[in-house]
Structure formats: structure tokens, C-alpha cells
C-alpha positions in Angstrom: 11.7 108.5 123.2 9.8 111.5 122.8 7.1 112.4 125.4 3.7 111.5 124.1 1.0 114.5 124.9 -2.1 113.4 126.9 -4.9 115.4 128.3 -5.7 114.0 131.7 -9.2 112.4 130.6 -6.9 110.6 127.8 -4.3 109.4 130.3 -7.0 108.0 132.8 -8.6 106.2 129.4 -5.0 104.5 128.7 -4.7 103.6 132.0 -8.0 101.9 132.5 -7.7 99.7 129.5 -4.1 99.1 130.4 -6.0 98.0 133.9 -8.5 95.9 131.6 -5.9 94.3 130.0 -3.5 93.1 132.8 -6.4 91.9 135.2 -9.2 90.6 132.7 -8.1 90.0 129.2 -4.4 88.6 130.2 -5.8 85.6 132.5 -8.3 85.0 130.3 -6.4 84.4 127.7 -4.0 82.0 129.5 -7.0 79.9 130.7 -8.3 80.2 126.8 -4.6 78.6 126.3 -4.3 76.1 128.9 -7.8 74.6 127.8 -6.8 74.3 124.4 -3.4 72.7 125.6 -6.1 70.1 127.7 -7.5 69.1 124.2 -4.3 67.5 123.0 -2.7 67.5 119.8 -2.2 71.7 119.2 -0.6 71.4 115.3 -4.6 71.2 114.4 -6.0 72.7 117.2 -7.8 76.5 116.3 -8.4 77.3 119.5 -5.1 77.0 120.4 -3.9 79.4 117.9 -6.4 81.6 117.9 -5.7 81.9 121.9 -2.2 82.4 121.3 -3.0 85.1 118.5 -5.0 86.8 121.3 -2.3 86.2 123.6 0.0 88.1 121.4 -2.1 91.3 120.6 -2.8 91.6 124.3 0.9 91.4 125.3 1.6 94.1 122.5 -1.0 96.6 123.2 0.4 95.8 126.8 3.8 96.9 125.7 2.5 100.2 124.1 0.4 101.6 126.3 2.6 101.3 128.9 5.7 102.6 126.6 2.7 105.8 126.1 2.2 106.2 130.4 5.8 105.9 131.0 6.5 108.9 128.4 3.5 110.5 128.7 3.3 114.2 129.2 -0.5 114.7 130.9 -2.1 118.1 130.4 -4.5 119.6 132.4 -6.1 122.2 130.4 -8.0 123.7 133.2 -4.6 124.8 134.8 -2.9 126.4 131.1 -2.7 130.0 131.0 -2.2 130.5 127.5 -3.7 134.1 127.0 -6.6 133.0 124.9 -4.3 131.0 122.5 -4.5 127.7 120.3 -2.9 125.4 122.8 -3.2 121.5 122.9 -5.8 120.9 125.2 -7.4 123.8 124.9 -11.3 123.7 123.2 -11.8 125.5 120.2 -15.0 127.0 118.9 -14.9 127.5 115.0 -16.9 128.6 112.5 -16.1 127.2 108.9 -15.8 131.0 106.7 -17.5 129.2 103.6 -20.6 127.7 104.9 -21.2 129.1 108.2 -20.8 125.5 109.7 -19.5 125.9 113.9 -17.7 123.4 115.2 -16.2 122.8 118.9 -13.3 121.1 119.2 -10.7 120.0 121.8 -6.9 119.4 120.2 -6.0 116.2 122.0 -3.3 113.6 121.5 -2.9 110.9 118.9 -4.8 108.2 121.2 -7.3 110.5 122.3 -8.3 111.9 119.0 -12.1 110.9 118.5 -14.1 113.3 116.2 -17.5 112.2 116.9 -16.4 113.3 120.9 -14.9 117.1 119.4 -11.7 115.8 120.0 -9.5 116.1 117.1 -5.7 114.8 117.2 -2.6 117.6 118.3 -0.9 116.1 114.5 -4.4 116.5 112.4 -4.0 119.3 109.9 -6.8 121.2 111.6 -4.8 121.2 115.0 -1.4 122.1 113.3 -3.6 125.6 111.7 -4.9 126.2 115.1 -2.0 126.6 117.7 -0.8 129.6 118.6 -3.8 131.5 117.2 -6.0 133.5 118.9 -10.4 134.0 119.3 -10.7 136.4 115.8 -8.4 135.1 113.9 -8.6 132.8 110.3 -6.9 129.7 110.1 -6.1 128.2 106.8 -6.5 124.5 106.2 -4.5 122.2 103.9 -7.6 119.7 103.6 -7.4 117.5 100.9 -10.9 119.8 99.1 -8.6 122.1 99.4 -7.8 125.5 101.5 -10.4 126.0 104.0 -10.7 128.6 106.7 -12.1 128.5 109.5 -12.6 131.4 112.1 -12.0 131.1 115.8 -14.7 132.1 117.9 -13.6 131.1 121.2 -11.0 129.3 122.8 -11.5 127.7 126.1 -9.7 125.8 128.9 -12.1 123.3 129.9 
């Protein structure tokens, strides 16, 4: 499997709710299921199923995240040396050419992405223009608008 990019913040986040899940949702879920089970007859019993459909998200999600921690490659951008350059983890400060709009931004991975937190996924168009670019330079954007650019202002390791 490929290795799955994490920032350390991200990797801590994963392994919290993986935490959450094995030690609070998970039993309560099987005592959800064993008091539905108490009830009797479970071919007409909704909170029977409805346990068991919990049951079954929780064991998945289980499944992933630890799939996610097990591959995970965490980043901590306060120890890159990347010159100045686009990098994941690395914070971005932009300035949208067209309207004069700036934006800060941190390129994160896929389960970490959260725009309304600055943090915008390492796969997002907007991340893909920005690595390997440098404070001064335009990036061109494929956004579905169309092109935009966007100029870097600063790039920090944060």
C-alpha cells in the first residue's frame, strides 16, 4: 500500500478518534446490542439493527484508520528544509492576481484537508499548482471558473 502523508497534528487527530472509537464507541455499541438481544425476538427489533449498523461503521472506520497509522508517513513541517519551496506541510500565503483576495494555507493530507482551518488537501488542484514553487512566483489553477492565479507571498514551516 502506498504511504499516506500526515502532518503530525493530523496523525495525532487519527489517532485520537481511533482511541475514541476502540474505548468509547466500540463497548457502547456491544452493550446497545446485547440490550436489544435482552428484548427478544430481533427479526422486528430496530434497535437491534440499528446497533448492528453502528456496529459495522465503527468496526470499518476502525479498519481504516488504522490501515492510514500503519502506512502513514507523519511530517513535521517545523523540521523540512525545503529552501523556501511549496512543500506538503509547508503554509502558504497567497494572494489571488484577479481580485487581490490573500489567503493562508497549509497543504495537508487527504484526512486532514479542512478549508475553513487553512488546510487544504496535498491532491486538491490548488496544492498540486503549489509544490515546488517558490515566495514570488504565479501559480496557475485548473479551477472549474477556470485558470486562476494566484501569487505566493510567503511560504512558511510552521
Amino acid at each position: 500500500m502506498n504511504k499516506v502523508p500526515l502532518t503530525v497534528a493530523g496523525a495525532e487527530k487519527l489517532k485520537a478518534e481511533l482511541h475514541h472509537l476502540k474505548h468509547v464507541q466500540r463497548p457502547a455499541v456491544i452493550q446497545a446490542i446485547s440490550e436489544a438481544r435482552a428484548q427478544g425476538d430481533l427479526s422486528e427489533n430496530a434497535e437491534y439493527d440499528a446497533a448492528k449498523e453502528r456496529q459495522s461503521f465503527i468496526e470499518g472506520r476502525i479498519v481504516d484508520l488504522e490501515s492510514k497509522l500503519s502506512n502513514a508517513q507523519i511530517i513535521d513541517p517545523t523540521l523540512l528544509d525545503a529552501d523556501g519551496r511549496c512543500v506538503f506541510a509547508a503554509t502558504v500565503e497567497l494572494e489571488d492576481v484577479e481580485s487581490g483576495d490573500v489567503f493562508t494555507y497549509q497543504i495537508v493530507g487527504d484526512d486532514e484537508a479542512d478549508i475553513k482551518e487553512g488546510k487544504i488537501s496535498i491532491s486538491s488542484p490548488i496544492a498540486r499548482a503549489l509544490i515546488g514553487k517558490y515566495a514570488g512566483d504565479v501559480a496557475e489553477v485548473n479551477a472549474p471558473g477556470g485558470v486562476r492565479e494566484y501569487e505566493i507571498l510567503d511560504v512558511r514551516y510552521v
